[in-house]
N, C-alpha and C positions, 0 to 999 in steps of 0.2 A: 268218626267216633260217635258216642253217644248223644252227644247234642247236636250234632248234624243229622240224627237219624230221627231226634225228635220235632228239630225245624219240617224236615222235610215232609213229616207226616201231618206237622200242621197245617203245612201250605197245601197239600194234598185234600185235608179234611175241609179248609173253611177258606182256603185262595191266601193273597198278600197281603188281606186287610190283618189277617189274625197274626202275623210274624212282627205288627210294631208294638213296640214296650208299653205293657201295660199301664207303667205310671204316664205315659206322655196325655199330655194337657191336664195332669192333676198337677196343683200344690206343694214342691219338695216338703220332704219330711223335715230341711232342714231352714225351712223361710221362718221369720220372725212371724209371731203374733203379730196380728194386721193389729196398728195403732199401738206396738211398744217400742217402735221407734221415736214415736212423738210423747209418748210418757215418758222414755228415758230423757230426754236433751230435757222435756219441760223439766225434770227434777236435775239434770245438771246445772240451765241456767242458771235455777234458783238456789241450791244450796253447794254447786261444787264448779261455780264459770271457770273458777283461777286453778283449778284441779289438772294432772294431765289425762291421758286414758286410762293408763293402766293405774294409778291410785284413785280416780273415779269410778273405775270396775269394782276394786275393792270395795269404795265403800258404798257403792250401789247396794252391792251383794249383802256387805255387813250390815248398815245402815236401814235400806231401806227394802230389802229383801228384791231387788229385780237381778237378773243376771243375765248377764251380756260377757260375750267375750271383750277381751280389751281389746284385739281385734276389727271386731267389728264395732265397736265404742270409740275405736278412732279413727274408720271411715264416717260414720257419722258425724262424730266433731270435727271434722276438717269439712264435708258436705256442707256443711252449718256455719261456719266460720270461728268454730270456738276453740279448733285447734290446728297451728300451722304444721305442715309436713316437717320431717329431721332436714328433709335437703334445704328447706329453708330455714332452719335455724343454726346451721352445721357450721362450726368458725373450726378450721384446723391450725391446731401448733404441733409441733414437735416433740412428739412424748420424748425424755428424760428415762433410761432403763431404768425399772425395779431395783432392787437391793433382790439378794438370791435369797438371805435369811431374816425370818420373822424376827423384829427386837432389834436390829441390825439399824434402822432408819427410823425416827418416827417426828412426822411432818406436824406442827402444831401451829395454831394460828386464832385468832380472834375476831370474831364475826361482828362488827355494829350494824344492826338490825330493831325493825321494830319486829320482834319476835312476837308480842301480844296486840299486833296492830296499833287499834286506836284507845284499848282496854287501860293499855298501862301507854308507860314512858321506856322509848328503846334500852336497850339493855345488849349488853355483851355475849356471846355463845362462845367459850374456847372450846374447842375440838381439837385431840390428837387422833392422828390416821396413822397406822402401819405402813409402814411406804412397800415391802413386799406383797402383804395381802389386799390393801385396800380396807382394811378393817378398821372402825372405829373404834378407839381404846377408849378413849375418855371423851365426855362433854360437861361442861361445867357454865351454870348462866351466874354470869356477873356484872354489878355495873356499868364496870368500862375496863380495858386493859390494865392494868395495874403489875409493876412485882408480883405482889402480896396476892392477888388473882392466880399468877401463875404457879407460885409455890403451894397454893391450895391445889388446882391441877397437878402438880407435880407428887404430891402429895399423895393425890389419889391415883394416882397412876401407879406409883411403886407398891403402894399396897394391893392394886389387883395385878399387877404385870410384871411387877420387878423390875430390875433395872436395864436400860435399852444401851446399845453403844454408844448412840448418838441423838440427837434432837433438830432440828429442820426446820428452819424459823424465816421468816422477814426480817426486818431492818430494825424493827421494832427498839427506840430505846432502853427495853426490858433486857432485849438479846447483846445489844451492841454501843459500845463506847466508842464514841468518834475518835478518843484517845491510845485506841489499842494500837499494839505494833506488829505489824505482819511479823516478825521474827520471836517476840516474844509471847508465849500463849499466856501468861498471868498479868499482863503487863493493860491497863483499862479496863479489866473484867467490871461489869455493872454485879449488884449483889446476887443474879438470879445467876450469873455466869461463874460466880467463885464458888456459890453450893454447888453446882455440878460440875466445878471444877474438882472439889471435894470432895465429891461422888463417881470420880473420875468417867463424868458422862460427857464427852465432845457435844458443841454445839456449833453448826455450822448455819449462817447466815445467807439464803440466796438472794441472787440480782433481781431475780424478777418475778413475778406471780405464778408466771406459766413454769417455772422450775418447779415449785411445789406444787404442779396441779393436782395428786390427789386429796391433798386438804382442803384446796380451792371447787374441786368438785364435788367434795363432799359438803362443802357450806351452800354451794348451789341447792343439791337436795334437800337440805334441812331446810332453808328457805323457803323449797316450795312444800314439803312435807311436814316436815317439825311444825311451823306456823298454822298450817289447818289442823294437826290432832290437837296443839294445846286451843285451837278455836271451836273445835269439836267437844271439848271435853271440858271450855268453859274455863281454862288456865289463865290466871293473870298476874303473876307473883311470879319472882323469881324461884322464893323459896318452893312453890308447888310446883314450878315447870324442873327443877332438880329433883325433887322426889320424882315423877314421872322420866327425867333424862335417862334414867338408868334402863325402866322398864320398857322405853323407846328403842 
């Protein structure tokens, strides 16, 4: 073919030396900037240690205007020791199937967290998650667990989402009377269990944490996410980490 016809006229014209690739011993086009490796991690240490890669790509890029793939942001951070590999931090359970239908499941749970660090005094995050999509419905910073926390969640939840089949809780005394009767559904309901009894919304109680894992992994993210934007952005109230919950 035609490139076999041009090799051969080169090696004809100038010998073996002229058939190797032109870039070799040049610089790929695709190497870092000599020294923005060492400019990126200096600006991770200092303003993003507790960051992972890829939300430290972001706010590289947002923040401080350098861009790196997340990528390559976390062979670096692991070169460096500022970030461990997945197969080191990998704990397996037994996922629990999906629900097939959105509204069908929705897993809610309450996070104690110092959500403002050392700004404020820990405070409550409730979060409901779609158990079919993964999706976050609601977040609400409160307190501490309470009823009257929940019916505020619940509150806002019907008004953007409507009403769901069911609800996916803990053990929580909000959810659960030590006095109920496996045979009877009205029989101990606490007062958060008789409105949506009323609402004719099931509420089912699981054993153990790893049953509700998508709530539980969505408080994971918010913990490491939620806690740097409202520290980004200088949040230390609850009331102004809920005006922001929504645009989060």
């Amino acid at each position: 073919n035609r490139q076999v016809q041009r090799l051969l006229k080169t090696f004809r014209d100038d010998g073996a030396v002229a058939l190797r690739h032109k870039a070799r011993g040049r610089p790929s086009n695709n190497r870092s900037l000599e020294g923005l490796r060492d400019l990126t991690l200096s600006i991770v240490r200092e303003r993003y240690a507790d960051f992972g890669p890829t939300f430290a790509a972001e706010k590289l890029a947002e923040r401080d205007g350098v861009k790196v793939s997340r990528e390559t942001l976390r062979k670096w951070m692991v070169e460096d020791g500022l970030w461990l590999s997945r197969s080191q931090r990998r704990v397996f359970h037994r996922p629990r199937l999906r629900r097939e239908c959105y509204g069908e499941l929705i897993q809610i749970d309450g996070s104690d967290h110092r959500w403002f660090e050392t700004r404020d005094a820990p405070c409550t995050l409730i979060v409901a998650v779609d158990d079919a999509t993964g999706a976050i419905q609601e977040m609400r910073f409160v307190p501490s667990e309470s009823t009257f926390a929940y019916f505020e969640m619940l509150a806002g939840y019907l008004r953007l989402h409507g009403k769901p089949v069911a609800f996916y809780s803990d053990k929580h005394g909000v959810f659960r009377s030590t006095h109920a009767s496996e045979t009877d559904r009205t029989s101990g309901l606490t007062q958060f269990g008789r409105a949506l009894y009323e609402l004719n919304i099931d509420i089912i109680c699981a054993n153990t944490p790893q049953a509700k894992g998508r709530v539980e992994r969505a408080n994971q993210t918010l913990q490491d996410r939620l806690v740097k934007e409202l520290r980004l952005r200088g949040i230390d109230t609850i009331e102004a980490a809920n005006v922001y919950a929504s645009e989060f």
